[in-house]
VMD Tcl script that builds the backbone (N, CA, C; Angstrom):
set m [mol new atoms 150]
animate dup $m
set s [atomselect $m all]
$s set {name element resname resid chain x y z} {
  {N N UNK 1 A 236.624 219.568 69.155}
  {CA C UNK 1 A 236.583 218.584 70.205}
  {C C UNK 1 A 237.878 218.705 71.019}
  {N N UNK 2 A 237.610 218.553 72.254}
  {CA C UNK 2 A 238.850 218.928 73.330}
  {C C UNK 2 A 239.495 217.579 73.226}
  {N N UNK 3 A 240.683 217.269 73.439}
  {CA C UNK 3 A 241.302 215.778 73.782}
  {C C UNK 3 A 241.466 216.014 75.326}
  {N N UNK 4 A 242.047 214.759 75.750}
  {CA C UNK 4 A 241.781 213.842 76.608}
  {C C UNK 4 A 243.160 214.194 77.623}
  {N N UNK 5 A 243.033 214.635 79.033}
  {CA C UNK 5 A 244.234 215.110 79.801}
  {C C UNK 5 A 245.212 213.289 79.730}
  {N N UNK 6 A 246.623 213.234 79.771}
  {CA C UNK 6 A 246.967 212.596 79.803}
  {C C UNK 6 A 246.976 211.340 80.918}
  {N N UNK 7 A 246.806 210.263 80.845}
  {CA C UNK 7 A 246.904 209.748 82.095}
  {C C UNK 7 A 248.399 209.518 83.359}
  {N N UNK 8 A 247.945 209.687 84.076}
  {CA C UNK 8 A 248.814 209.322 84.928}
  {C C UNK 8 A 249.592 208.942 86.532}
  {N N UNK 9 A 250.642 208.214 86.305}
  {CA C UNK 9 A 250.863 207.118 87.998}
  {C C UNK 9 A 250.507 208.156 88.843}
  {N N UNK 10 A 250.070 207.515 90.131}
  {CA C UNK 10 A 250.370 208.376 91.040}
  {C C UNK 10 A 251.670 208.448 91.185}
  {N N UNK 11 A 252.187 207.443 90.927}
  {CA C UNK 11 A 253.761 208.099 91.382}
  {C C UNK 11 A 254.300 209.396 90.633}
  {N N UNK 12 A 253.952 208.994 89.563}
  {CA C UNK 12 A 254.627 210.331 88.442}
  {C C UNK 12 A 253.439 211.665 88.938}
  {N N UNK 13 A 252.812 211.703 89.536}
  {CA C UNK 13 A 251.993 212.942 89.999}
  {C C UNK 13 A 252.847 213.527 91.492}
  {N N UNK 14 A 253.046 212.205 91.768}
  {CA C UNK 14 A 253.695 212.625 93.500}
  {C C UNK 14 A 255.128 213.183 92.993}
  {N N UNK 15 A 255.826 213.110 91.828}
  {CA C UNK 15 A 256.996 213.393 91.319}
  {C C UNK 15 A 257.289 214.511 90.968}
  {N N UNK 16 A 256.303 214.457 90.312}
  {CA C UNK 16 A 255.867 216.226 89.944}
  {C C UNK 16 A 255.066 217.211 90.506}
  {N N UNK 17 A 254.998 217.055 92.019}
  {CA C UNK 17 A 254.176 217.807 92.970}
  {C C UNK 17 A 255.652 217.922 93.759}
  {N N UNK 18 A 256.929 217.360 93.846}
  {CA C UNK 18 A 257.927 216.700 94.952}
  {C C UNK 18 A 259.065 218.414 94.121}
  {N N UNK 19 A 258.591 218.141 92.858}
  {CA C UNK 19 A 259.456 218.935 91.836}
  {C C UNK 19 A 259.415 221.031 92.284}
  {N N UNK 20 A 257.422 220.558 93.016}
  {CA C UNK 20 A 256.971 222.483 92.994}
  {C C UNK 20 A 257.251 222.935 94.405}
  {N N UNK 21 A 257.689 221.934 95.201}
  {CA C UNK 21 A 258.307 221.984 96.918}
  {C C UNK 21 A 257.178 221.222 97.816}
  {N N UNK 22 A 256.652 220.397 97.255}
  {CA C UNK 22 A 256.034 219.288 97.856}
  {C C UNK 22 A 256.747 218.128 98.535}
  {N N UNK 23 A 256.501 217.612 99.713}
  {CA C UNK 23 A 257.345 216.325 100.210}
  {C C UNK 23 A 256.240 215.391 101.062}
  {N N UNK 24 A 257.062 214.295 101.044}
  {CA C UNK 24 A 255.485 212.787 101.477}
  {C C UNK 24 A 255.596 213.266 102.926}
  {N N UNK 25 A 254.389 213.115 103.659}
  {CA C UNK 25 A 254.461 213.454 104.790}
  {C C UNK 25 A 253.688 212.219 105.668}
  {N N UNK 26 A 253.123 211.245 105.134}
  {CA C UNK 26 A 252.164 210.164 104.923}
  {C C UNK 26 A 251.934 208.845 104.172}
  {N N UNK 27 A 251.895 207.953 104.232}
  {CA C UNK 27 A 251.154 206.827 103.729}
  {C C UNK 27 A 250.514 205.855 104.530}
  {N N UNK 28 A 249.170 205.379 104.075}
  {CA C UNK 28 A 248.622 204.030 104.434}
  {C C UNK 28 A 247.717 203.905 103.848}
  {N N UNK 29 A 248.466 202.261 103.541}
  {CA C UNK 29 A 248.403 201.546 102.202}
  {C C UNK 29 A 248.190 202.054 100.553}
  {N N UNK 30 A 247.592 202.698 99.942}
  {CA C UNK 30 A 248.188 203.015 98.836}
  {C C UNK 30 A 247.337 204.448 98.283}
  {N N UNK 31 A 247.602 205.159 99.840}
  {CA C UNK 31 A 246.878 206.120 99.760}
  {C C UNK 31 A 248.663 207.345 100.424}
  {N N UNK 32 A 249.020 208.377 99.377}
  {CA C UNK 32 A 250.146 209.127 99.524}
  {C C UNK 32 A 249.817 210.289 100.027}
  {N N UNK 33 A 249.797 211.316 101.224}
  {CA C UNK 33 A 249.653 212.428 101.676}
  {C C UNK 33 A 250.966 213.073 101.434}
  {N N UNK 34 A 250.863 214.639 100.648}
  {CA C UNK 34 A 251.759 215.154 100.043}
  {C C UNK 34 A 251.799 216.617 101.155}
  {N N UNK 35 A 252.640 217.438 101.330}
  {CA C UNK 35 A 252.539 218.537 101.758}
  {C C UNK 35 A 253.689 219.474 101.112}
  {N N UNK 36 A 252.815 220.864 100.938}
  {CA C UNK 36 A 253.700 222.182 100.704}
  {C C UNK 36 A 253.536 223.272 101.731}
  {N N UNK 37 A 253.946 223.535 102.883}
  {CA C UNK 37 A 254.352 224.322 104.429}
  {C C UNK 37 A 254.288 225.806 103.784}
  {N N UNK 38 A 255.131 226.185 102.811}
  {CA C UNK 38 A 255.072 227.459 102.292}
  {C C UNK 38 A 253.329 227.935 101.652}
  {N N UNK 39 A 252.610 226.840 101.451}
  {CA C UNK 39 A 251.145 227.005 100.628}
  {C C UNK 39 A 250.668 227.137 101.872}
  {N N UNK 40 A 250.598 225.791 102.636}
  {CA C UNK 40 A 250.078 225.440 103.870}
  {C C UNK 40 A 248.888 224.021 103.264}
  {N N UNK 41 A 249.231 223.606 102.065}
  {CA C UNK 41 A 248.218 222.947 101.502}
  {C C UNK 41 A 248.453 221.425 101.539}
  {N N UNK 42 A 247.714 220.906 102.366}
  {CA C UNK 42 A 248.260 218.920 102.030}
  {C C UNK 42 A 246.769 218.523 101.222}
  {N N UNK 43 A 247.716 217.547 100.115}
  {CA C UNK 43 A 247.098 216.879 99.073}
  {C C UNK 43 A 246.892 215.415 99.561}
  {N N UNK 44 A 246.149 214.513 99.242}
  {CA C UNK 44 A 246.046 213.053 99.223}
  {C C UNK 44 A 246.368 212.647 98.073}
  {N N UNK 45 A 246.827 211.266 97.257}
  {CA C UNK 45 A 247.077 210.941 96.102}
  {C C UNK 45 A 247.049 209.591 96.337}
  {N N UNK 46 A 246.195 208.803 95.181}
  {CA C UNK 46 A 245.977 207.340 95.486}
  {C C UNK 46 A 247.137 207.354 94.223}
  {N N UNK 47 A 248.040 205.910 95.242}
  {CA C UNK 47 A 248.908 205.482 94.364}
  {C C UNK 47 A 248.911 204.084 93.975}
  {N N UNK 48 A 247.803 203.359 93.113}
  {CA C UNK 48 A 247.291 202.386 92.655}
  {C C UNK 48 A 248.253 201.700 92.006}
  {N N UNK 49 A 248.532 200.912 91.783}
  {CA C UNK 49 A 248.948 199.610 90.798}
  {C C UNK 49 A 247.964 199.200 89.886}
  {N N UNK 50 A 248.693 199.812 88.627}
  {CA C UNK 50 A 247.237 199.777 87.553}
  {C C UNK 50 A 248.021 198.391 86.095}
}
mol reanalyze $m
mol bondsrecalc $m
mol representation Tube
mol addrep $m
């Protein structure tokens, strides 16, 4: 049986996307747009209050 990926904040996701040359390029309301220029790739990330 496989276990279970860990859960986690958006913040701690946006932290560790900020870590691989990612930076916020976006927000509204609790929705985080991330970008990496060298990929060319922008991410969305809901950053909920759980």
């Amino acid at each position: 049986m496989t276990s279970k990926p860990p859960l986690l904040s958006g913040e701690e996701i946006i932290k560790a996307f900020k870590r691989i040359g990612y930076y916020k390029v976006h927000q509204r309301g609790s929705h985080v747009k991330i970008r990496n220029d060298s990929k060319g790739i922008t991410l969305t990330i809901p950053n909920y209050s759980s």
